[in-house]
N, C-alpha and C positions, 0 to 999 in steps of 0.2 A: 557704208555703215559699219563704226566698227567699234560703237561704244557699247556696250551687253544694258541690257537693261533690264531681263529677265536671266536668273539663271538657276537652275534647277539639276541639286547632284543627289541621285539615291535614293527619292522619294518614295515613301513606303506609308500607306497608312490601314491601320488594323482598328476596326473596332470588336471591341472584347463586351459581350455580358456573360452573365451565368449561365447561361443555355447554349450558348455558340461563341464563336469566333469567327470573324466576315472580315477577309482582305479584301479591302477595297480599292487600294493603288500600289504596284511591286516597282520597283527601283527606276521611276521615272526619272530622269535626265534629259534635258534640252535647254535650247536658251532663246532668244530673242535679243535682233540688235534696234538701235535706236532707229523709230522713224520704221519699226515695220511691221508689215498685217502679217500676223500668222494667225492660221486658222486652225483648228481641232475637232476632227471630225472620228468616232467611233455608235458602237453601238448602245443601246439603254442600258443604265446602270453601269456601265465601262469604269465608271467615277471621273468624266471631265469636269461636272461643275463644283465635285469632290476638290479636284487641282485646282480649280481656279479659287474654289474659299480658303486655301493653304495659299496661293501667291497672295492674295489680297488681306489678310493674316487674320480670317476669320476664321479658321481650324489649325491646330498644329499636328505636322505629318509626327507621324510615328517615327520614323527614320529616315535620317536626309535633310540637307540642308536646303532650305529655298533664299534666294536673296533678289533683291530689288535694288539696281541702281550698288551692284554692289554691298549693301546693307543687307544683313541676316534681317527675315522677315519674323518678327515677332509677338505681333497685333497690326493692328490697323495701319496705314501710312499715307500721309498727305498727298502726297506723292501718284497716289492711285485712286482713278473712278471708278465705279461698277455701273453697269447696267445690266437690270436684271430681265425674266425672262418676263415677267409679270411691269408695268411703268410702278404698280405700288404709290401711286400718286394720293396725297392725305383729299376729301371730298368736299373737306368745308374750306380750303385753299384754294385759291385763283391761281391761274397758268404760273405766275412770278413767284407768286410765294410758294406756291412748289419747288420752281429751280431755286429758289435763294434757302431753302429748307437746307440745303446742303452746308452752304454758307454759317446759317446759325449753329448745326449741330457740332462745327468743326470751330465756334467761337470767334467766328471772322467778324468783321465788321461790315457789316450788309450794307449801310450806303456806299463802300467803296466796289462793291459786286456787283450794283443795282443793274450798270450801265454795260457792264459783262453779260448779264441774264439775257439782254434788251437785245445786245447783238446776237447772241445765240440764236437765241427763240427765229428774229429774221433771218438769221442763215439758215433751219430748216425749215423755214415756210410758212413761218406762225406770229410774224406780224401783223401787230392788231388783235392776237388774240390773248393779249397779257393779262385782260383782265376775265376771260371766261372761267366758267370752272371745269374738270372733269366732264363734270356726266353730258357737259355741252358740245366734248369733242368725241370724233371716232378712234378708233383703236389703234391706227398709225400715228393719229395726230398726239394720242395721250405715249406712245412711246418715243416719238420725238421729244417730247418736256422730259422724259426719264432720258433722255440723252444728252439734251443740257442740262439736267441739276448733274450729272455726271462728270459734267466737263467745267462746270461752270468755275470752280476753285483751280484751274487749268491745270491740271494734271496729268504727269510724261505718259503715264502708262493709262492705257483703256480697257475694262477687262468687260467683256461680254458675255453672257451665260445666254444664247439661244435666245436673243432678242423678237426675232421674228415668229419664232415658234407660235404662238398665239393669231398669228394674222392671217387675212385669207391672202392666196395664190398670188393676186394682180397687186396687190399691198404690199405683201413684202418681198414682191419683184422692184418697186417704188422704194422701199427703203434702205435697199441693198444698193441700188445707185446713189438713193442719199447719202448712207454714209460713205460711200466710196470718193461722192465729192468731199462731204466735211474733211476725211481722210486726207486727201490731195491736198487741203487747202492747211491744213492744221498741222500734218503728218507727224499726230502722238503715235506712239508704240503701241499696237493694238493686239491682242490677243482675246478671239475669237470662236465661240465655242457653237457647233452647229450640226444636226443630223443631215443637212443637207449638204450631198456632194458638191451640187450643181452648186450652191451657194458660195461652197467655201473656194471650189475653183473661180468664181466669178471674180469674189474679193482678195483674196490671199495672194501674198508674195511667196507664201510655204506652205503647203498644208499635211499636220503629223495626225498619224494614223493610229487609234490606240485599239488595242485588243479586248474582247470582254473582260468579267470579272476575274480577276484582279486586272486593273487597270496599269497597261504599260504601254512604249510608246512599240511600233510595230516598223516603222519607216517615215518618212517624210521625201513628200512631193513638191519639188520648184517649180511655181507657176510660172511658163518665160511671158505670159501674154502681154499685150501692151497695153498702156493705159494712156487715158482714159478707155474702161471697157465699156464694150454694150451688150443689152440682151441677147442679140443680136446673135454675138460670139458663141452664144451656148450651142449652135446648130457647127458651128466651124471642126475641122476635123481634130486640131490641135486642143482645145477646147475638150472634145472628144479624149482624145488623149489621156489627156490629165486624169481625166475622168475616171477611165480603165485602170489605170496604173493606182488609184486608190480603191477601188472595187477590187483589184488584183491582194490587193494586202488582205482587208476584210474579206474575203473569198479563201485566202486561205487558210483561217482560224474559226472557215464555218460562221460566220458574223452576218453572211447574207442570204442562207440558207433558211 
């Protein structure tokens, strides 16, 4: 993998009122190649899903360049899906017109998307439920459709703000394998935002470690495991490993104290 798809030089962002001044990200730098999970794991308020509204070019850093696909990022890009931590799914929308939501706001032409939405939805398990509505599914199933209206305009880059945060235990043990197969099978550029260690060694090909407030990168961990992974692996000693050696960084800026 050796085309950068993410890159990020100097990242700084400061919000200013009258009353204070609050750094909330100091001279981030990393990158991301094509075709890979990287995860981002630190503590609350650190400012990861701060980072990730700068690569998806819903906030402009303070200082530093971020770019996409080589392009200086400077609003929105086709280019890029989010999923958020919340699915954000509209209530008077059926399953379809949820994912196609993406489609219309981006000016597409929706019957050429239709058949795209169709395959998604049965790639995460949700054939046959194109025409339900929200309040008809459970809380996995309604973040699955925030995963295809995400994907649905096929976009290189995937950006995640803590997707699972919201689910219980046995749930988003289930959709941490899900997306590891869409992953395998799709293999966009993912970038990955999660307070779970366990999670992010489970999925990631790297995982960067950031510092409390002001937010910076701290180190980064190569997962060597193999894949396809399983639950399984989380009791394994390498597994194990991983684990420590990002608890080792957080540990020692006092993050898990």
């Amino acid at each position: 993998m050796s085309c950068e798809v993410i890159g990020l030089e100097g990242i700084g962002l400061t919000y200013a009122t009258r009353a204070a001044r609050l750094d909330a990200l100091e001279a981030v730098s990393f990158s991301a190649a094509k075709g890979e999970f990287v995860a981002i794991v630190g503590p609350s308020g650190c400012g990861k899903s701060t980072l990730l509204k700068i690569i998806a070019g819903l906030l402009r850093p303070t200082s530093g360049v971020a770019r996409v696909n080589a392009q200086v990022v400077d609003g929105p890009m086709a280019s890029v899906g989010i999923v958020f931590q919340s699915p954000l799914l509209m209530p008077w929308r059926n399953v379809l017109r949820n994912v196609l939501v993406q489609i219309e706001m981006r000016g597409l032409p929706v019957e050429r998307y239709r058949g795209m939405a169709i395959e998604l939805l049965t790639l995460v398990g949700l054939a046959g439920f194109q025409e339900a509505y929200p309040h008809q599914l459970s809380g996995g199933m309604q973040q699955r459709v925030g995963l295809c209206r995400a994907l649905v305009h096929d976009p290189e880059l995937l950006l995640m703000d803590e997707p699972f945060g919201a689910l219980d235990a046995l749930t988003r043990e289930q959709m941490a394998s899900e997306l590891q197969r869409i992953w395998m099978e799709r293999r966009k550029t993912v970038l990955f935002i999660t307070h779970s260690i366990a999670e992010a060694v489970y999925l990631a090909d790297r995982v960067l470690v950031m510092s409390p407030r002001p937010g910076r990168i701290l180190g980064e961990v190569p997962i060597g495991l193999e894949r396809p992974r399983t639950i399984a692996m989380a009791s394994s000693r390498e597994f194990a490993a991983h684990s420590s050696r990002i608890r080792a960084y957080l540990n020692a800026v006092g993050a898990l104290e």
